[in-house]
Structures are given as structure tokens and as C-alpha cells.
C-alpha positions in Angstrom: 17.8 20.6 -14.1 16.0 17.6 -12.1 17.4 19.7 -9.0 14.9 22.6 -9.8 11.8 19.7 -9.4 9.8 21.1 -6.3 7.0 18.8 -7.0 6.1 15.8 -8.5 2.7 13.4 -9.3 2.7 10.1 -10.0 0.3 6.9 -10.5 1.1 3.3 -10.7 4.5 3.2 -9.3 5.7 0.1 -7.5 9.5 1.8 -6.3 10.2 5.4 -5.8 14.1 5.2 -5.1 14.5 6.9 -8.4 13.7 9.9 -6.7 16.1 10.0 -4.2 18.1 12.7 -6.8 15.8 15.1 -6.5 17.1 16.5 -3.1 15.1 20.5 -3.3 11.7 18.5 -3.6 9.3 20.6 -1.8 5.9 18.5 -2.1 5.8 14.8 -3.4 2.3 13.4 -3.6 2.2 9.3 -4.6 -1.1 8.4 -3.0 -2.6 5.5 -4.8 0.1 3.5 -6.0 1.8 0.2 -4.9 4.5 1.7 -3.2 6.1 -1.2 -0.4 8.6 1.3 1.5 10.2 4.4 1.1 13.6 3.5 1.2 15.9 6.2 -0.2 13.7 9.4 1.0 15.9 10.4 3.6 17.8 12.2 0.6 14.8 14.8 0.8 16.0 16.7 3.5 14.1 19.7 2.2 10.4 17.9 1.9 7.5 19.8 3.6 4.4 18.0 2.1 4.6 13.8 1.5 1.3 12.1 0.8 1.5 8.8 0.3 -1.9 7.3 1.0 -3.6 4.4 -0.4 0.0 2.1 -0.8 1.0 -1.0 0.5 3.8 0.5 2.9 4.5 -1.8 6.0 7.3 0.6 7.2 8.0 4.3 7.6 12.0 3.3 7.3 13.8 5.7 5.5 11.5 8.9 6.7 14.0 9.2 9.4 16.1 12.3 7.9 13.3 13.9 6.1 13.6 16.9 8.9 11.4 19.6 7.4 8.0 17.7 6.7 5.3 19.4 7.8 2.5 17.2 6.4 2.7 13.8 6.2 -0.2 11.5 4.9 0.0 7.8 5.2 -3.5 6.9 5.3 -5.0 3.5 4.1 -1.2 1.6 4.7 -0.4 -1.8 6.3 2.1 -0.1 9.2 3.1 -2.6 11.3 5.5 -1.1 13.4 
């Protein structure tokens, strides 16, 4: 079931490992939460849209095997590097 999840919304989150189990996500949108990495995306090998503006990300660590984005929004971050 949760692998037949192509997209998913949420507010208010603080860690998004949880959804490192939905592997056919097609779109994942988590702009405006409190979000400090993205650890455990790289599971998303089949992500074409990530928006995940407006957090408190400092790193991009764990994008590195997400492959087949297409769009990728990280506007209003602290990236350092």
C-alpha cells in the first residue's frame, strides 16, 4: 500500500526519515516546515519534483542518489556548503 504513495503534503514536520519507505514517490512537497536535513532521501530513487523551501536545512546530504529529480526547490535554507 504505502508503495502506491506518488505524492505526499505535509506541515510542521521536524524529520522526514519516515519517508524513506516510500521508494515510487513521484512528487514530495514539505516547504514550510522545520526540516534540518534530508537524510534518508536517497531511498527515492524515483523522485522527479522535491520542494522543500522555507526549512532550516544546512545540508543537501542525502540528495545524492535521488537520480531522476527534475525540480528541485530549496529556497529560503541556511546551505552552508
Amino acid at each position: 500500500m504505502i508503495d502506491s504513495i506518488k505524492k505526499i503534503y505535509f506541515l510542521d514536520l521536524t524529520d522526514a526519515n519516515c519517508l524513506s519507505i516510500c521508494r515510487n514517490l513521484l512528487v514530495l512537497k514539505l516547504d514550510n516546515n522545520q526540516l534540518t536535513n534530508v537524510r534518508g532521501f536517497g531511498t527515492l530513487i524515483q523522485l522527479k519534483i522535491l520542494s522543500i523551501s522555507q526549512n532550516q536545512l544546512q545540508s543537501l546530504d542525502g540528495l545524492q542518489a535521488c537520480d531522476s529529480l527534475e525540480i528541485l526547490n530549496l529556497a529560503g535554507n541556511y546551505l552552508t556548503g
